[in-house]
N, C-alpha and C positions, 0 to 999 in steps of 0.2 A: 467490406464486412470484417475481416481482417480473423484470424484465429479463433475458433471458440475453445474456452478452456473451462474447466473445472470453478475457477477461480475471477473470469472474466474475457472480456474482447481485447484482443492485442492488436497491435498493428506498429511497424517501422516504417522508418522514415530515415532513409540514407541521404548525406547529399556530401560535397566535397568541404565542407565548413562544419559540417553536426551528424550527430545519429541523434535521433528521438526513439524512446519507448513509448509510448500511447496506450493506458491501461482503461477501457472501460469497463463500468461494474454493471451497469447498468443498461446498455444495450443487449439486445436479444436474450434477456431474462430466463425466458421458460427455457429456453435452448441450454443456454449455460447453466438453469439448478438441475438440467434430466441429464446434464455431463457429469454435473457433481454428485446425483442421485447414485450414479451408474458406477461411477469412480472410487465412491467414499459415501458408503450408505449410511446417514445420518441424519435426521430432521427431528427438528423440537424449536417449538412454540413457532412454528408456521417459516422456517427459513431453513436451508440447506447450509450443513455445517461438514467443515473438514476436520477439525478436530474439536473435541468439546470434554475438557478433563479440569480435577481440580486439583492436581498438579502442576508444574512449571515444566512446558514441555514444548518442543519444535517440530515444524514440519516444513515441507519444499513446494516449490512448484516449478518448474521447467517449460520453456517455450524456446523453439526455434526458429530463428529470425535469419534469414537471406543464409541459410546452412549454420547457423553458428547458433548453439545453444546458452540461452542464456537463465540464470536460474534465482529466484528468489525464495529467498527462509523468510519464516517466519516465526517468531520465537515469543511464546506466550507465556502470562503470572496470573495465576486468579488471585482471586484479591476476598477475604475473608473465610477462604475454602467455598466460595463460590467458582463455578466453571469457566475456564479462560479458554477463546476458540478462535479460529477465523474462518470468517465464512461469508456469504453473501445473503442479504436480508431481502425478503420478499414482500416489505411493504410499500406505502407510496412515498416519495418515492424509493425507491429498492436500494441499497446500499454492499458494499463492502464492510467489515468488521475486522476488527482484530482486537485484544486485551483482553482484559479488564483490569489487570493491577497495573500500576508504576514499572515499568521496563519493559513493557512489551514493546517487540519492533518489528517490522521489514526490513528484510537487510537486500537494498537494490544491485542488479549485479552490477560487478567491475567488466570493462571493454578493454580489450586490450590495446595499450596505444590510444585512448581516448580517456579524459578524464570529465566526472560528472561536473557541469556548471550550474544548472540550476533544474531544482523540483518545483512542481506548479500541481498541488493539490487542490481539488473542488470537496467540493462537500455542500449539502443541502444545510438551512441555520436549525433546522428542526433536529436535526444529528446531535453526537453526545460532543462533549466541549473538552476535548483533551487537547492539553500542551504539547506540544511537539519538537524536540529535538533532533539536528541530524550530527550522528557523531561517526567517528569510524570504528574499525571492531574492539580498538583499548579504549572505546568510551569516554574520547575525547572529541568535545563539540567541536565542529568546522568550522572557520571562517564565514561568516556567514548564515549559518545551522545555529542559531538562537533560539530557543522556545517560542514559537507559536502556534494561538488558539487555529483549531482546525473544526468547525470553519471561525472565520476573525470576528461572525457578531453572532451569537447564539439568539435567536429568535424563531419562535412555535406559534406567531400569529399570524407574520406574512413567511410564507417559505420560500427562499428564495438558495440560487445555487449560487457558494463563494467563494472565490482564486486565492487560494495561499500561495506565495510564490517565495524560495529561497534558494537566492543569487548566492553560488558557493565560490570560494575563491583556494588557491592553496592545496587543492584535491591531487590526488596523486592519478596515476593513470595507470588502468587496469584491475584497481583497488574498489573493493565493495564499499557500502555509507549502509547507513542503517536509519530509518526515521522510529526514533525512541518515543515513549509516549513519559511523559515527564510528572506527570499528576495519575490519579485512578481515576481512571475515564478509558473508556473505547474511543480506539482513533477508527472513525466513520467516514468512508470515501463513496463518492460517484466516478469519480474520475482522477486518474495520476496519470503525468507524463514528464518523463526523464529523459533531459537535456544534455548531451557530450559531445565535446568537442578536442579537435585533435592537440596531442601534448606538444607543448613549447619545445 
């Protein structure tokens, strides 16, 4: 079942070679919007929101993994004096959210002693079509962390769930990454999990 949080299902995965983060958005729904209801009382147009402003403005989430706290920002632009939020969507199927202008991110945390290798985002093709960057906090792209569409074919006829996967090289260890959103588009998730392995 692994954590229910505000924001989603967590769960790790240690082994002598990687740690995984495993972020579901979308298992156990009702549970996770009556946490976020309860947490951060907010709802419009039928989904549970943690922040919903028309300012440029951040917020956290926190989960603790085998005793060690690990913590993710998120840092939001609205985009025309429309309202920039993240939250989790309650349609079908349900989704994670973040943005809506050009530089919105997640910033994933840093492990100490391990450095991130590679992100592996899903997303449903019926989701909005944002660019995706992963740079570090001076907003320099990674090795690897190129723009791409999240999810990779936008399609609203057949929906179908799609692996973005970015193989990072060059990452430092202990050090946060951020997945930037590179166009004005919400970057729309089912599912993220975050790949670290121990430093050379």
């Amino acid at each position: 079942k692994g954590q229910v949080h505000a924001l989603g299902v967590i769960e790790f995965f240690d082994t002598p070679s990687s740690y995984t983060i495993k972020l579901d958005f979308i298992k156990n729904i009702d549970e996770i919007s009556l946490k976020a209801e309860q947490n951060n009382p907010f709802s419009n147009w039928g989904w549970v929101s943690k922040n919903n402003k028309t300012e440029e403005h951040e917020s956290s989430a926190e989960y603790i993994g085998d005793g060690v706290s690990h913590t993710f920002k998120f840092h939001m632009v609205p985009l025309n004096g429309n309202n920039a939020m993240v939250c989790l969507g309650g349609s079908t199927p349900p989704y994670f959210q973040i943005g809506r202008g050009k530089g919105s991110y997640i910033e994933l945390p840093g492990i100490t002693d391990m450095s991130l290798v590679q992100i592996k985002a899903y997303a449903f093709s019926n989701y909005s079509r944002p660019l995706v960057e992963i740079q570090d906090t001076d907003g320099t792209i990674v090795s690897g962390g190129e723009a791409q569409q999240i999810p990779l074919e936008y399609d609203t006829s057949i929906v179908t769930e799609q692996e973005t996967v970015y193989t990072l090289s060059s990452t430092a260890p202990g050090t946060p990454y951020r997945m930037v959103t590179a166009n004005d588009q919400f970057l729309m998730m089912s599912h993220l999990i975050l790949i670290y392995e121990p430093a050379d």
